[in-house]
DRENLUM-914754 format. One line per 10 residues: number of its first residue (from 1); their letters; for each residue x, y, z of N, C-alpha, C, CB. Coordinates in nm, 2 decimals. Glycine has a CB too. Layout:
% residues N
NUM	A	X,Y,Z,X,Y,Z,X,Y,Z,X,Y,Z  ...;
//
This chain:
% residues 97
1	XXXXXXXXXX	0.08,-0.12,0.00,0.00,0.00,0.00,0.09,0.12,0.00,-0.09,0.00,0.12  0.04,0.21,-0.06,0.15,0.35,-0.10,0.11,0.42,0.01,0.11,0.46,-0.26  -0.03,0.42,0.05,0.02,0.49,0.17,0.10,0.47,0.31,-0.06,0.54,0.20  0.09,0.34,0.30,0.15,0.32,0.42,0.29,0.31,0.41,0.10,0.21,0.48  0.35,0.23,0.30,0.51,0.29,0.28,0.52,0.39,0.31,0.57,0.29,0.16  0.47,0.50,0.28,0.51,0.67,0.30,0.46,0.68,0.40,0.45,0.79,0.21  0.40,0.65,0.48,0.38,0.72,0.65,0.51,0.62,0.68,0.19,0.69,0.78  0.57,0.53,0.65,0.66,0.44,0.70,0.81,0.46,0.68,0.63,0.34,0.65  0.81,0.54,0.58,0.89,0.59,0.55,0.94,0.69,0.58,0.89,0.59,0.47  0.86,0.80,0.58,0.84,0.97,0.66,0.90,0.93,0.82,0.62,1.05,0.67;
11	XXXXXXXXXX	0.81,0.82,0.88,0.83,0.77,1.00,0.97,0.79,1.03,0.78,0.64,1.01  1.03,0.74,0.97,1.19,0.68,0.96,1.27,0.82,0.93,1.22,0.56,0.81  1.23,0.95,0.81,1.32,0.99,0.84,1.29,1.09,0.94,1.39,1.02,0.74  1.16,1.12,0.98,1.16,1.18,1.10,1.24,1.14,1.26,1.02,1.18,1.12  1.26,1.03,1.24,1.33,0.95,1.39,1.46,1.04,1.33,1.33,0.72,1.42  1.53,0.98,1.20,1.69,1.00,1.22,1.65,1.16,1.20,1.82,0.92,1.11  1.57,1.23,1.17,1.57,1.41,1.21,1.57,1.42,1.37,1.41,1.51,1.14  1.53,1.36,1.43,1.50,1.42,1.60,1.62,1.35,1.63,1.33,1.38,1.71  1.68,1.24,1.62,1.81,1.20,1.66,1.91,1.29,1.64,1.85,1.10,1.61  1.90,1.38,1.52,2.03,1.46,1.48,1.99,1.61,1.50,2.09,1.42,1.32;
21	XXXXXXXXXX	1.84,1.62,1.61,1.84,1.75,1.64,1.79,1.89,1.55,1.96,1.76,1.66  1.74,1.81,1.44,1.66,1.88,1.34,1.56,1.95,1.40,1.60,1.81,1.24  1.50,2.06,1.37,1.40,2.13,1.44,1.26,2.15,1.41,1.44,2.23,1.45  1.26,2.22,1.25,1.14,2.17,1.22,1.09,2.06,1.12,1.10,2.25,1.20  0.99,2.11,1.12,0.92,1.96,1.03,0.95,1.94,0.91,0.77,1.95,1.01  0.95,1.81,0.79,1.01,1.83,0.71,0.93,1.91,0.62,1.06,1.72,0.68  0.81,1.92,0.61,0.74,2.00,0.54,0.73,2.12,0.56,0.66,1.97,0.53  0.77,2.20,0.62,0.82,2.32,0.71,0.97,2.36,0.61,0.85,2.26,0.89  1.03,2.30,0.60,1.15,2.31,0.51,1.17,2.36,0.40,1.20,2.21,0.49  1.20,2.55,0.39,1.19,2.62,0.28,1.31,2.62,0.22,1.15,2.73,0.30;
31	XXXXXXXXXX	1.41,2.59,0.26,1.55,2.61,0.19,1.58,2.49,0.13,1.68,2.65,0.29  1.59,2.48,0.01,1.67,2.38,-0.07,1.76,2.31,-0.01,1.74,2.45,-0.18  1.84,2.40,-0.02,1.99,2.34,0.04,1.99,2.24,0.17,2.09,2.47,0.08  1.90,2.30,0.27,1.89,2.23,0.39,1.79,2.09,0.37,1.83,2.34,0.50  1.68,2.10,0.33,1.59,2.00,0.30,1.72,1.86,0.22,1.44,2.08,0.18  1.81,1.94,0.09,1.86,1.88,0.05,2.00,1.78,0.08,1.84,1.94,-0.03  2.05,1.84,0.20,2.14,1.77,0.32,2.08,1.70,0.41,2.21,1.85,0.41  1.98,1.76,0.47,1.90,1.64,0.56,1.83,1.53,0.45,1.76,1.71,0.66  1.79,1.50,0.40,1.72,1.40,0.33,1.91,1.34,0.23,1.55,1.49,0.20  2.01,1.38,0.23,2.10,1.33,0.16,2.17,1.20,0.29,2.21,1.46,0.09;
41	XXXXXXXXXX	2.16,1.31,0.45,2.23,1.28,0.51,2.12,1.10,0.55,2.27,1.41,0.61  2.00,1.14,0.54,1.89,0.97,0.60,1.97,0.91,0.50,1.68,0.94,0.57  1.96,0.90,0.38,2.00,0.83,0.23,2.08,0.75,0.27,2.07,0.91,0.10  2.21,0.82,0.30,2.33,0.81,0.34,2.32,0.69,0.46,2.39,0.96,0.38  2.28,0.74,0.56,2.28,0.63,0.70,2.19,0.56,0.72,2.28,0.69,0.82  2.08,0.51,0.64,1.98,0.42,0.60,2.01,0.31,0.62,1.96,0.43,0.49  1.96,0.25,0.73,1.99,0.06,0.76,1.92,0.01,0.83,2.12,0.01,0.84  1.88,-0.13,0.78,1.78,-0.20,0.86,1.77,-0.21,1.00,1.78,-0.33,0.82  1.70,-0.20,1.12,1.69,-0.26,1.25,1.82,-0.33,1.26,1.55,-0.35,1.27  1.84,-0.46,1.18,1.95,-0.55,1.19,2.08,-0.50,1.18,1.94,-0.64,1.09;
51	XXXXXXXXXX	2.07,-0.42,1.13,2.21,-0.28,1.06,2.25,-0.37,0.96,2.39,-0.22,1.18  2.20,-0.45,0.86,2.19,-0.43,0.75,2.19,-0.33,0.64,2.13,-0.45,0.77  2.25,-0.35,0.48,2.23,-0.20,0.42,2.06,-0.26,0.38,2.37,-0.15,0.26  1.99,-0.16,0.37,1.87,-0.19,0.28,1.84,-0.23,0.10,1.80,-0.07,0.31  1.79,-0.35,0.05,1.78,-0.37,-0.06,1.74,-0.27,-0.14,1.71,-0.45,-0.08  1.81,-0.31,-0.27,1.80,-0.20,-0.38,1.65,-0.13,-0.36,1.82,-0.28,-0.55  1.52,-0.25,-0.40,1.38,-0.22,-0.42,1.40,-0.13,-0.28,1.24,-0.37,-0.44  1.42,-0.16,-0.14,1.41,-0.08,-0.04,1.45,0.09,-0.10,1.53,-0.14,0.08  1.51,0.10,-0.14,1.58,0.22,-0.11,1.52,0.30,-0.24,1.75,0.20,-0.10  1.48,0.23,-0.39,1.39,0.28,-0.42,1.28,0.36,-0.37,1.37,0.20,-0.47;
61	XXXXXXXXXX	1.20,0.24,-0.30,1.05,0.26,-0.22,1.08,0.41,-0.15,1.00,0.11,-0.08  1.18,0.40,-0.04,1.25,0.50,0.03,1.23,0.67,-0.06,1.42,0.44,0.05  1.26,0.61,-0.10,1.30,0.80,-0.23,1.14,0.77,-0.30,1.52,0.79,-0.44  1.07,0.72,-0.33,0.93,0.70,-0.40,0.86,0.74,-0.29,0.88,0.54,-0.46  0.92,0.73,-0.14,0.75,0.75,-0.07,0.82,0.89,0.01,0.67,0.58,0.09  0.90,0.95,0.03,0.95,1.09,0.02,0.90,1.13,-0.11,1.10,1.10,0.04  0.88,1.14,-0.22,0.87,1.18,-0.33,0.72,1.24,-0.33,0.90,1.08,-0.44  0.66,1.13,-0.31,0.46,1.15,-0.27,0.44,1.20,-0.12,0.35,0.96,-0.27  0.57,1.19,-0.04,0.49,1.30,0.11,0.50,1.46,0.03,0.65,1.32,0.32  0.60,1.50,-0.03,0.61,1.56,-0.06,0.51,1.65,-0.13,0.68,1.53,-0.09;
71	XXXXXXXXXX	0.46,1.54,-0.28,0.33,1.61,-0.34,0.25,1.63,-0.24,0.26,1.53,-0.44  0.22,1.55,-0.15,0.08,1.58,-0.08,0.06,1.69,-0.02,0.03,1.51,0.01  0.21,1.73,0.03,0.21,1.91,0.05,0.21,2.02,-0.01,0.29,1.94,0.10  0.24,1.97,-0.16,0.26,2.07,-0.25,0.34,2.16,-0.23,0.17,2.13,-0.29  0.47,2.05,-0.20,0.65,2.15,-0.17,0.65,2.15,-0.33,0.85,2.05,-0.07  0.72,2.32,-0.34,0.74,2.27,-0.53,0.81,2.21,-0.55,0.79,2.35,-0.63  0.80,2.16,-0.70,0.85,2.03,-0.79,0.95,2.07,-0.77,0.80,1.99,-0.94  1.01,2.16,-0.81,1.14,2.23,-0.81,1.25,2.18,-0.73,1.13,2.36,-0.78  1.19,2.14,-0.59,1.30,2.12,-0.51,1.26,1.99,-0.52,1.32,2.19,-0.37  1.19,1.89,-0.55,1.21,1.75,-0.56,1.31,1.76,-0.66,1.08,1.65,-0.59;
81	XXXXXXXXXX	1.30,1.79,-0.73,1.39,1.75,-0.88,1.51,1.80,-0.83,1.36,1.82,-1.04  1.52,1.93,-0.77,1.67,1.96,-0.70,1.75,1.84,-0.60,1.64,2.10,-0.58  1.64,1.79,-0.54,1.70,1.67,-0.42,1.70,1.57,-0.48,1.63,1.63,-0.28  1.62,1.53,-0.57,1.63,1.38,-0.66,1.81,1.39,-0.72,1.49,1.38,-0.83  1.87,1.55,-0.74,1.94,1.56,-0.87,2.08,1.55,-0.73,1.90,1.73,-1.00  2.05,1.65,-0.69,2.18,1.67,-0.59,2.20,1.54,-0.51,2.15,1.82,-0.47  2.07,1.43,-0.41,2.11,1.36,-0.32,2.10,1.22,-0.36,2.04,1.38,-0.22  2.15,1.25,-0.50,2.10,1.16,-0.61,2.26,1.08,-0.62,2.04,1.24,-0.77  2.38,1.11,-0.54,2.51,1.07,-0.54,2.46,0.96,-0.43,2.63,1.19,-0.52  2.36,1.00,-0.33,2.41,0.92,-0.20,2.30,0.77,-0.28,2.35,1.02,0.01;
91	XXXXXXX	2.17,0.81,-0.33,2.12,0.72,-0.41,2.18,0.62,-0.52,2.04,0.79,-0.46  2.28,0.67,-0.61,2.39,0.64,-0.69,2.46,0.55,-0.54,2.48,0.80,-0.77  2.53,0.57,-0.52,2.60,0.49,-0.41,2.56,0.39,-0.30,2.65,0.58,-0.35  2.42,0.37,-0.28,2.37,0.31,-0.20,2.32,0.21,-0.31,2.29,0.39,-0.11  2.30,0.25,-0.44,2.21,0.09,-0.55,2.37,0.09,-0.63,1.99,0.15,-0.72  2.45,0.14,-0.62,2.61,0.07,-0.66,2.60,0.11,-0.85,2.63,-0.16,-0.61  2.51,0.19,-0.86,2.52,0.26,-1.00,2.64,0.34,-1.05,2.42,0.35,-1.02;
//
């Protein structure tokens, strides 16, 4: 179910935002640049309960259900495509492209 990946997902990077002291919400997040380090930095440290890395399809799903929290707020496109493009090295590196 799509929605529940994405509350499951959001879930997740909201924990590693209050772990690392982030302040506000992610949809609250007007600056590019910042939205686009915090969401590079989850990418980046992304690991199963087991500490496991997460499967390719995982990490897909991961950037697909951030993609649709997003629409549902109607952050502009602009900055998805900015963070798809910029945090798209840590995505590149996590599926070994």
């Amino acid at each position: 179910n799509t929605e529940y990946s994405t509350n499951n997902w959001i879930r997740a990077v909201e924990l590693f935002r209050a772990k690392n002291n982030y302040e506000k919400k992610l949809e609250e997040i007007s600056e590019t640049k910042v939205l686009d380090s915090q969401l590079a930095q989850f990418l980046a440290a992304m690991k199963q309960q087991n500490g496991n890395e997460y499967s390719i399809s995982s990490i897909k799903a991961a950037v697909s259900a951030i993609y649709c929290y997003f629409q549902s707020y109607q952050i502009a496109i602009y900055m998805i495509t900015k963070y798809i493009s910029n945090s798209g090295k840590f995505i590149q590196g996590k599926l070994n492209i």
